[in-house]
C-alpha positions in Angstrom: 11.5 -7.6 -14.1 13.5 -6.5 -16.7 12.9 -3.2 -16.6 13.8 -3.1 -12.8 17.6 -4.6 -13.4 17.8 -2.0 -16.4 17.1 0.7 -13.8 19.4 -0.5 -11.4 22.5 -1.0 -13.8 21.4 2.9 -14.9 21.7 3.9 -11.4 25.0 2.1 -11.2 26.2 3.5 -15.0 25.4 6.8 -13.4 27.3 6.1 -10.2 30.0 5.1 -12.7 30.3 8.4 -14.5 29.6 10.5 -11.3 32.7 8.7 -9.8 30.4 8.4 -6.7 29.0 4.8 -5.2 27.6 6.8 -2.4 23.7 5.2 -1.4 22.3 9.0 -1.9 24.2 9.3 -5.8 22.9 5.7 -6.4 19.4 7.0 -5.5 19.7 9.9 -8.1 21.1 7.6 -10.6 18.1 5.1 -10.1 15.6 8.6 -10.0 17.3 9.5 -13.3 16.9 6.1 -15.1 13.6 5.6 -13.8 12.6 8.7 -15.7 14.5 7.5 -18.7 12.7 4.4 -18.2 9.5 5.7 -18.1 9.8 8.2 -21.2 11.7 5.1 -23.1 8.3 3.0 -22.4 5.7 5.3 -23.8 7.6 5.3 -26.5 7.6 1.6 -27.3 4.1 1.0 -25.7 5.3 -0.9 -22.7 4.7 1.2 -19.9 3.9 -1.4 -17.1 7.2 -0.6 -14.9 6.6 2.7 -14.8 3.1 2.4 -14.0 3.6 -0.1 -11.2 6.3 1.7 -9.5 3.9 4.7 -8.9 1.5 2.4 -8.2 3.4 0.8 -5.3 4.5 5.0 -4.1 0.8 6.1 -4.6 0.0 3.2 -1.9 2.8 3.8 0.2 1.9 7.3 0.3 -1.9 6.4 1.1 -0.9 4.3 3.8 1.8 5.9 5.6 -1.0 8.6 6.0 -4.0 6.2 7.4 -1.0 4.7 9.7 -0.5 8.7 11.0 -4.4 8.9 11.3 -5.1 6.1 13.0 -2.3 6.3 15.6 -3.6 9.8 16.3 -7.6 8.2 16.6 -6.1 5.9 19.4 -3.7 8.2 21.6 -6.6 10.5 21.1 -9.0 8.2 22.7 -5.8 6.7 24.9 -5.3 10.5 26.4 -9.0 11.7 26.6 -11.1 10.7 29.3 -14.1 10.5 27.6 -14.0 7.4 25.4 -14.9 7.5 21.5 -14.8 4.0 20.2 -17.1 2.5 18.8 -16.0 -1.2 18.5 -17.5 -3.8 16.2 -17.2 -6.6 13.8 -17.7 -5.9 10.0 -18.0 -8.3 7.2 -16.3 -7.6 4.6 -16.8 -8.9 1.1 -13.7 -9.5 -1.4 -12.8 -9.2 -4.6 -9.2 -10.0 -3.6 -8.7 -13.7 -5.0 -5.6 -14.7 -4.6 -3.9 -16.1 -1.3 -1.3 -13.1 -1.5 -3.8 -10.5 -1.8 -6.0 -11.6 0.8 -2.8 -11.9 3.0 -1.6 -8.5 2.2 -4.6 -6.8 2.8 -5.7 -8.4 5.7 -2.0 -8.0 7.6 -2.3 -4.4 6.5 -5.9 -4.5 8.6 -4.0 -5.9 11.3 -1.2 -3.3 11.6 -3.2 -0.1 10.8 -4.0 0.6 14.9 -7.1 0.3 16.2 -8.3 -3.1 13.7 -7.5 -6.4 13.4 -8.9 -8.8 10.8 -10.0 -11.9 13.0 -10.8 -14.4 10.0 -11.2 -15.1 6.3 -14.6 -16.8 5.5 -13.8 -20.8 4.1 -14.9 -19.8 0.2 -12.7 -16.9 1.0 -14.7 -14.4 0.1 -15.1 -12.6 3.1 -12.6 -10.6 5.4 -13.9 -10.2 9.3 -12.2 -7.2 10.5 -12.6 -5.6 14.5 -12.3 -2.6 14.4 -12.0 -0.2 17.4 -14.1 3.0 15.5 -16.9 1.6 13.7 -19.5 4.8 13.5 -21.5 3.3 10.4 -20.8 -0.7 9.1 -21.3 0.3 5.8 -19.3 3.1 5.5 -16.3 1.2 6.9 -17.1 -1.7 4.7 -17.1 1.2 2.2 -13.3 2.6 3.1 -12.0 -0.4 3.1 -13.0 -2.0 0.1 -12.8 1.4 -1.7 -9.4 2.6 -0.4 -7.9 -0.5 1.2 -8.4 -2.9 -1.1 -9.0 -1.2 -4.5 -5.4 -0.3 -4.2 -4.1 -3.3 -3.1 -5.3 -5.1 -5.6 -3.8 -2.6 -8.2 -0.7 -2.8 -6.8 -0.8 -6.7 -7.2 -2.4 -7.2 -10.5 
């Protein structure tokens, strides 16, 4: 956490000497000590900011594009007479622990269109998910333990 308020009073040194406030300068000021930051960090062995801010872009960046593809599946199917779902239920183990990671992951489920995780088992170690385009059980067990939840749980722990 400290690492985040020592980028943020960068950003806000750098607004300081730029003379500019302005949400865009503050942006490059945070960009600029972020990169300080990050080279500052290898150098002292702590690189766990760094690290976890890409981590958190890396997964913004994966799911911003399975949002896109999945919206695309469904107005595909929506606009297309001939209909292409495959809907099914899929059990799906976890290795997500924790009662944030198993809420993260599974409202992520729920607002990627065309799935919607019905239940958590009582041991909580399994996710049920409906899914709208279920071709193959394991391979969407697969992609979402392997995409879904591999990076959720590096984004968390």
């Amino acid at each position: 956490m400290t690492s985040l308020l020592a980028n943020l009073l960068l950003a806000l040194v750098w607004g300081a000497m730029t003379g500019d406030f302005s949400l865009a300068n503050l942006s490059v000021g945070f960009l600029f000590g972020f990169v300080v930051i990050f080279a500052s960090q290898r150098v002292m062995g702590q690189p766990a900011y760094a690290s976890r801010v890409l981590t958190v872009v890396s997964f913004l960046l994966f799911y911003l594009r399975e949002l896109v593809l999945a919206n695309v599946r469904v107005a595909i199917d929506v606009v297309t007479p001939r209909l292409r779902a495959r809907p099914g239920v899929v059990a799906v183990p976890l290795d997500a622990r924790t009662d944030a990671e198993i809420t993260l992951l599974a409202n992520l489920m729920t607002m990627t269109p065309g799935s919607l995780t019905l239940d958590v088992s009582d041991d909580r170690r399994v996710l049920y998910v409906h899914a709208m385009y279920v071709g193959d059980p394991e391979d969407f067990r697969r992609h979402i333990k392997d995409e879904f939840e591999r990076r959720v749980l590096d984004m968390l722990r």
